[in-house]
Backbone bond lengths (Angstrom), bond angles and torsions (degrees), N, CA, C in turn:
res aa  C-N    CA-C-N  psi(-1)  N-CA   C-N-CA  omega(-1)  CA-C   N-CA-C  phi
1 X - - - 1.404 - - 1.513 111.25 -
2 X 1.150 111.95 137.57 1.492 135.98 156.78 1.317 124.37 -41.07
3 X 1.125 120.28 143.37 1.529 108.92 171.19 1.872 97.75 -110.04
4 X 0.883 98.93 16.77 1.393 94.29 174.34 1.513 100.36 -130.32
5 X 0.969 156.43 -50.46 1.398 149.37 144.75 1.344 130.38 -34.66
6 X 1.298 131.39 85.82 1.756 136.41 170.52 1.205 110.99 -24.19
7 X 1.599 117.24 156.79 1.739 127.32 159.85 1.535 84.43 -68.10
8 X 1.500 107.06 174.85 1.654 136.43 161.76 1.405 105.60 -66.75
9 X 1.248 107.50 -39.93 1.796 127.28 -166.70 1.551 97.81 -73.27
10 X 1.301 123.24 -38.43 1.140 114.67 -150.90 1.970 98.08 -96.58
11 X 1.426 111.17 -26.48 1.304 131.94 -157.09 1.678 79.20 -86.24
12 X 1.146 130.14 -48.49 1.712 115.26 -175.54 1.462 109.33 -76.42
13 X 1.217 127.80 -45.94 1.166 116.70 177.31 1.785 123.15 -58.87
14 X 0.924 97.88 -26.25 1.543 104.38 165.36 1.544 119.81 -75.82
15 X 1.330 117.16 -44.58 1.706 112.43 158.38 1.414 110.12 -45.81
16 X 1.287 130.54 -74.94 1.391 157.49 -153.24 2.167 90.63 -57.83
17 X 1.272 111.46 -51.82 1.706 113.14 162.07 1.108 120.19 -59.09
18 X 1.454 121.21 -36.74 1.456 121.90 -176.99 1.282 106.89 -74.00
19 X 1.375 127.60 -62.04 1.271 143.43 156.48 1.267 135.19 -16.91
20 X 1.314 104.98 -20.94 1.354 116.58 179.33 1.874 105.98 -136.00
21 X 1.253 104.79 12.64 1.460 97.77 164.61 1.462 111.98 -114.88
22 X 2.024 101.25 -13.85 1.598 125.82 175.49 1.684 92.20 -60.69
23 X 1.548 118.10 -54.66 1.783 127.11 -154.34 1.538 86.19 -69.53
24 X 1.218 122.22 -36.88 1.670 108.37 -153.34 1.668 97.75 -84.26
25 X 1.510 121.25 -29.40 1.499 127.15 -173.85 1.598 94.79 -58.21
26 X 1.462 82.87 -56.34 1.859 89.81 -158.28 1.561 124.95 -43.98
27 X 1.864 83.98 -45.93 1.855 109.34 166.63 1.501 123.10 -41.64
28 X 1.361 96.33 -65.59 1.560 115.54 -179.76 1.669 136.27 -95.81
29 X 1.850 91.79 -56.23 1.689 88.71 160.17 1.250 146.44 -73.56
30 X 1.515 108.38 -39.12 1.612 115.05 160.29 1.496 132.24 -31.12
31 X 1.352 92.70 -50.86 1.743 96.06 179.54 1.414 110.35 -80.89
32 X 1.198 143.46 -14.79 1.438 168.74 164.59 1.831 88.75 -59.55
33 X 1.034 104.05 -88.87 1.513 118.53 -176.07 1.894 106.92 -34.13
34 X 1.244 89.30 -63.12 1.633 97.19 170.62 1.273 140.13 -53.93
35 X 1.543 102.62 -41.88 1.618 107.79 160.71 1.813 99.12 -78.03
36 X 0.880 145.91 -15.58 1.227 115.98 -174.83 1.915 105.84 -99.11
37 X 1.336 99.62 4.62 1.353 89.35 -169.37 1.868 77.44 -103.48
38 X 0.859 111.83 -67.55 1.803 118.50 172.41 1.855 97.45 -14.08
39 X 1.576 110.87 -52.51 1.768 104.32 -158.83 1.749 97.74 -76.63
40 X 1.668 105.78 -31.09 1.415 87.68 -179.64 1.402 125.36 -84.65
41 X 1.442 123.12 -9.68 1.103 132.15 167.63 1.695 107.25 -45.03
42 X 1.630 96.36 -70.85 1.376 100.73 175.28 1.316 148.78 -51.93
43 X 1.687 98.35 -18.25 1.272 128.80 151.31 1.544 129.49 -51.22
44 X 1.326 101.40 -25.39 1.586 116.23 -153.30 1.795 89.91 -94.71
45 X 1.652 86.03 -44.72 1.490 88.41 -168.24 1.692 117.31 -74.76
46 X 1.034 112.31 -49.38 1.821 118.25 149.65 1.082 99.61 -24.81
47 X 1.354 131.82 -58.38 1.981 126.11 -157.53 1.623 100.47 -72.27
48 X 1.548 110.23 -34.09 1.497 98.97 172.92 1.391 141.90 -89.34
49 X 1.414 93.87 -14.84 1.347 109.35 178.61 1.754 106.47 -74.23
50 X 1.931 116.46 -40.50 1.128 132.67 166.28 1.655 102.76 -51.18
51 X 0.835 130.84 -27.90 1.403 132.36 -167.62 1.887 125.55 -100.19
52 X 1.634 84.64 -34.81 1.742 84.56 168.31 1.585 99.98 -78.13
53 X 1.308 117.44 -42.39 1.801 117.51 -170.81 1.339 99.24 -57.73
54 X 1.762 144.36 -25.49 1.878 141.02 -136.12 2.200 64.02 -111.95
55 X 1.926 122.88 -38.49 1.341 77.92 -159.50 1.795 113.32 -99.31
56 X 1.711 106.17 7.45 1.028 119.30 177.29 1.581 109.93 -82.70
57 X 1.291 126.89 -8.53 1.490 137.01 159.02 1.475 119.40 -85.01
58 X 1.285 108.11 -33.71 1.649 134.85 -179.25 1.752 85.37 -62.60
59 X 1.372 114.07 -83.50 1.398 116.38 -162.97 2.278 113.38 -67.65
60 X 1.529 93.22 -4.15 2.077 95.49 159.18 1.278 106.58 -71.57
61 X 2.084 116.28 -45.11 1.161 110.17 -153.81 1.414 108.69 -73.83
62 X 1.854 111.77 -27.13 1.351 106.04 166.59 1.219 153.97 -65.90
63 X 1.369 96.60 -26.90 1.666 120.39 156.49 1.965 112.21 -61.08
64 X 1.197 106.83 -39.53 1.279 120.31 177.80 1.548 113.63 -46.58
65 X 1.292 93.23 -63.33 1.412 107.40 -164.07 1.643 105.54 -85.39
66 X 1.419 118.70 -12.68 1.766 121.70 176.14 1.837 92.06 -90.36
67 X 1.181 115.10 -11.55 1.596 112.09 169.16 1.688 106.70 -66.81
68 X 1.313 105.26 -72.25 1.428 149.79 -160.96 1.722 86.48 -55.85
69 X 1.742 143.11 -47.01 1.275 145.73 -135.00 2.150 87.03 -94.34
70 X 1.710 95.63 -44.47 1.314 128.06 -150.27 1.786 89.94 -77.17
71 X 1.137 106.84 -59.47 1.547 113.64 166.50 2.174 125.51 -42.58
72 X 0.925 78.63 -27.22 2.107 108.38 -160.60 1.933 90.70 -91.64
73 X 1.475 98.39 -42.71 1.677 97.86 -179.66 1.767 108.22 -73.42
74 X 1.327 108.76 -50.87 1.410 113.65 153.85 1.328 126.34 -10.10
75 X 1.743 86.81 -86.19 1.644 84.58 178.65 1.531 138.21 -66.06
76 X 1.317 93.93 -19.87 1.369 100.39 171.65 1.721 120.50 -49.70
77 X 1.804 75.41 -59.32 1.658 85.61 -164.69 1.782 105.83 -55.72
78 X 1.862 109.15 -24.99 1.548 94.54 170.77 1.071 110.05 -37.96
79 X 1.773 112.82 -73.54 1.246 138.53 -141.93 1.683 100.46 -55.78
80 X 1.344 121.50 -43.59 1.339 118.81 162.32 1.512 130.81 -28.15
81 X 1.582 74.90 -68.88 1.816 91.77 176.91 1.716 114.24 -38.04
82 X 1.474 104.78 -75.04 1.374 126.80 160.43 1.797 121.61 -15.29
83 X 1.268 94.16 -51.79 1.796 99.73 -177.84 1.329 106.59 -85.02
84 X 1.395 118.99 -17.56 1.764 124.83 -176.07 1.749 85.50 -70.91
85 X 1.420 115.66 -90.66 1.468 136.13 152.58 1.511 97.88 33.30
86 X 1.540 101.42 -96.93 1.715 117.38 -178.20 1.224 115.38 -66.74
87 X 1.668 140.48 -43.64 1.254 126.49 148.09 1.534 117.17 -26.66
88 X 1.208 143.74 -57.91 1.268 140.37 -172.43 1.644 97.76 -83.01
89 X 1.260 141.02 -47.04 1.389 127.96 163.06 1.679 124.48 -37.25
90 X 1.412 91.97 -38.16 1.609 104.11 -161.69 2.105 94.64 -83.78
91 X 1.207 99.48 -53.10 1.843 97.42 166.92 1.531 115.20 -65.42
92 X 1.469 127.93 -27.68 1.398 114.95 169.94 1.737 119.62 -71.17
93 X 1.395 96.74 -31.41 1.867 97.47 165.18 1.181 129.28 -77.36
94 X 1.221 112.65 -26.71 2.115 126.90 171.68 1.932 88.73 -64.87
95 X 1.261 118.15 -59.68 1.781 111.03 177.90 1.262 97.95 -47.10
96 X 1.555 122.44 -92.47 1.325 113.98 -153.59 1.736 108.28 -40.56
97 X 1.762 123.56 -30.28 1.653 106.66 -161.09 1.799 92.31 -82.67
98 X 1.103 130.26 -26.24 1.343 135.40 -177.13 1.408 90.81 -62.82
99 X 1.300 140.44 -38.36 1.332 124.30 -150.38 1.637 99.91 -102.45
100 X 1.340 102.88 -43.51 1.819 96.23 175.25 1.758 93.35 -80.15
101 X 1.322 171.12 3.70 1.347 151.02 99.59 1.717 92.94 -9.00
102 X 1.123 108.36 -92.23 1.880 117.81 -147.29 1.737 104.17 -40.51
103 X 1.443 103.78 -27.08 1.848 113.06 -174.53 0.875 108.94 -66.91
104 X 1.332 125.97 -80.21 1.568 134.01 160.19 1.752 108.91 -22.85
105 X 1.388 128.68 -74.19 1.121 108.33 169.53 1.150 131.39 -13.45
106 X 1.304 108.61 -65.05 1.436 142.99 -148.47 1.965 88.50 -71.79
107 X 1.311 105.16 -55.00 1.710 117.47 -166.68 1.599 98.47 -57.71
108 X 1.808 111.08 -40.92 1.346 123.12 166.85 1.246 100.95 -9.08
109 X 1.650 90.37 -101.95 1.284 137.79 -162.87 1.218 105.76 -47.22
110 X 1.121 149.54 -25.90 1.720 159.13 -173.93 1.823 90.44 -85.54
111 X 1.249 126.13 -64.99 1.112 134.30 168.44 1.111 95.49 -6.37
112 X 2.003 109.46 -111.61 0.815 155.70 -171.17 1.635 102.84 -16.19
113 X 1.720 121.03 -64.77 1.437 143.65 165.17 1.696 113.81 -43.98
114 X 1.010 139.06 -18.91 1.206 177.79 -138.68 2.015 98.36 -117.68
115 X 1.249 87.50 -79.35 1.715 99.79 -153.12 1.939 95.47 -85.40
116 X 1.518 112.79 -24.16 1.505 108.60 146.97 1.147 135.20 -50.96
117 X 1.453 106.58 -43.23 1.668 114.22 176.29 1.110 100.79 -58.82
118 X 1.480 119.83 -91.24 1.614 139.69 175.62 1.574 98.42 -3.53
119 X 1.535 113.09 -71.19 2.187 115.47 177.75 1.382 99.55 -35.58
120 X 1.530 112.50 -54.35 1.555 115.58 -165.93 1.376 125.88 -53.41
121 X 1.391 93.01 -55.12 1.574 105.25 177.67 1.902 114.40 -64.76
122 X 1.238 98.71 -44.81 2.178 99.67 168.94 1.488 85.85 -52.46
123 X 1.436 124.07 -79.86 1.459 98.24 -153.97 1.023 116.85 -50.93
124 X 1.563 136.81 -44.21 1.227 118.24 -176.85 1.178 129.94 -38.74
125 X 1.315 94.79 -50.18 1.782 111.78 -175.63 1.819 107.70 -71.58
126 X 1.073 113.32 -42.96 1.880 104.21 162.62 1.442 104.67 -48.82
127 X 1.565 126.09 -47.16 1.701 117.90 -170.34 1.486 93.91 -69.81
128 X 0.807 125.16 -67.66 1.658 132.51 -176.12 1.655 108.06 -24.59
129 X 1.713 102.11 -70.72 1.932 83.50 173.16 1.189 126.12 -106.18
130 X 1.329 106.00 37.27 1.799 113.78 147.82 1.463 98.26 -91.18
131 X 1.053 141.92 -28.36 1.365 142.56 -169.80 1.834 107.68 -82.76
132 X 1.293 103.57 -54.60 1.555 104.62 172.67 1.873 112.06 -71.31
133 X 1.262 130.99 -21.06 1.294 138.09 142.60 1.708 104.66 -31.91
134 X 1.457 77.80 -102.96 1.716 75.14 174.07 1.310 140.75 -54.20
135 X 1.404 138.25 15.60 1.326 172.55 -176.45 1.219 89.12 -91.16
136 X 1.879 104.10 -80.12 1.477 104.14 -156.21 1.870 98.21 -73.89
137 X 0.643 99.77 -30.37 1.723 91.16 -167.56 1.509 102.83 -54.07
138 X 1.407 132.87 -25.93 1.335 138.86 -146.19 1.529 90.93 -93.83
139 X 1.388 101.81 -52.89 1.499 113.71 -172.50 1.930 110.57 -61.26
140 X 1.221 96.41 -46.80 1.569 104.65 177.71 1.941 127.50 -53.54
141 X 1.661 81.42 -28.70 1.721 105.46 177.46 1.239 106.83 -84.09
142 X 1.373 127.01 -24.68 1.767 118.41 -171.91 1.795 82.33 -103.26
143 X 1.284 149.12 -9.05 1.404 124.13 177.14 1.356 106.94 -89.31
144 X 1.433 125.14 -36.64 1.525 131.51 -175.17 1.251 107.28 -105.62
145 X 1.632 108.98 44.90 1.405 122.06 164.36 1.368 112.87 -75.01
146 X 1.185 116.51 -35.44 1.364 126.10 -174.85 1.807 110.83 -116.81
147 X 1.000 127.87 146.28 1.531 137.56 -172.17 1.453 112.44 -51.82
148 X 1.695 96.56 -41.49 1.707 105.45 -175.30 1.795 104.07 -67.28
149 X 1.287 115.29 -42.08 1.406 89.63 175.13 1.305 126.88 -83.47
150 X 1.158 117.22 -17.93 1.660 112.97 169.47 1.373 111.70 -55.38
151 X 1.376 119.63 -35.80 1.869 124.07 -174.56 1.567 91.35 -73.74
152 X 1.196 135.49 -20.45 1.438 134.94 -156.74 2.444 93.31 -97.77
153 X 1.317 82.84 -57.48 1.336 71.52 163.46 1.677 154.93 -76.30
154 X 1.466 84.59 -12.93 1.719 99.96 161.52 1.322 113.19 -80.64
155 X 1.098 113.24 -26.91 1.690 109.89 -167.05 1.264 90.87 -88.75
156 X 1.317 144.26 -56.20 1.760 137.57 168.07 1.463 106.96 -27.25
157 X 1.645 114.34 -61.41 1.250 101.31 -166.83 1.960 113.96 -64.82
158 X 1.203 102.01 -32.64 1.497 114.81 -169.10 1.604 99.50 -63.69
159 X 1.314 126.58 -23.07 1.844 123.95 -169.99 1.447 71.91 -89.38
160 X 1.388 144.01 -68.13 1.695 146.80 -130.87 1.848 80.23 -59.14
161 X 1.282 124.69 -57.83 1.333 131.66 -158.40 1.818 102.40 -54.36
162 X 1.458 88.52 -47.86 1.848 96.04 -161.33 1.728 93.13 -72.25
163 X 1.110 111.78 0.52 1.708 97.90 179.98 1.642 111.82 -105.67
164 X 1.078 109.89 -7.99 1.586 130.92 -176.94 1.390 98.84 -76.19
C-alpha cells in the first residue's frame, strides 16, 4: 500500500462519515448558518439604509442651519443698518435741538442787551436833564444876580413872545 492511495475500506467509511455529518449540517447547521447569515445581511442593510437616511438628515440639518447662519447675518446686518440710521437721526436732532437752544439763547441775550440799553439810555437822558436843569438854573442865578439883568431878561423874553 501507498501512502498516497486509501484502502476501499477506508475511502467508504469516510464518505459514509462525511455523508452523514453533510445530512446532519444540512439538517441542522445550514439553516442556522443561513438564517444568521440571512439576519446579518439584513442587518447590514438596515445599518445602511439607517445611515444614508442619519446622512440625508445630516446634510437637511446642514442646509438648515447654512439657511438659518445666512438669515442671522441678514438680520444683523439689518439691525446694523438700522442703529447706524437712528444713531445719525438721533445726533442730527441733538444738532438741530442744540441749535434752536443756542437761538433762543442767543434771542435771550439780545433781549435782555436790548432792554439794558433802552434803561441806559432813559438814565442817561434823566442825568442829562437834571444836569442841563441844573446847568441852566446855575447860569440863570449868576445873570439875574443883579436887577439890571433880570429887567434885561424879561424884556428879551417879552419881544421873543411878541414875535411868536
Amino acid at each position: 500500500m501507498s501512502l498516497l492511495t486509501p484502502s476501499f475500506g477506508l475511502l467508504f467509511w469516510m464518505i459514509v462519515s462525511f455523508a452523514i455529518v453533510f445530512g446532519l449540517l444540512s439538517k441542522f447547521g445550514f439553516p442556522v448558518i443561513t438564517k444568521s447569515v440571512n439576519d446579518r445581511r439584513d442587518y447590514i442593510t438596515q445599518s445602511l439604509a439607517k445611515a444614508d437616511e442619519a446622512n440625508r438628515l445630516l446634510e437637511n440639518v446642514r442646509q438648515e442651519s447654512a439657511s438659518i447662519i445666512n438669515d442671522a447675518r441678514r438680520q444683523q446686518a439689518d439691525i446694523l443698518r438700522q442703529a447706524t440710521a437712528e444713531a445719525v437721526r438721533i445726533v442730527q436732532k441733538a444738532d438741530n435741538d442744540a441749535a434752536v437752544a443756542g437761538r433762543q439763547k442767543l434771542n435771550e441775550a439780545l433781549r435782555l442787551i436790548e432792554m439794558q440799553k433802552q434803561k441806559s439810555i432813559g438814565a442817561i437822558r434823566a442825568e442829562v436833564a437834571a444836569l442841563s436843569v441844573n446847568i441852566a438854573e446855575k447860569i440863570l442865578r449868576s445873570q439875574l444876580a443883579d436887577n439890571e439883568g433880570h429887567e434885561k431878561l424879561i424884556a428879551k423874553l417879552l419881544d421873543e413872545i411878541e414875535m411868536n
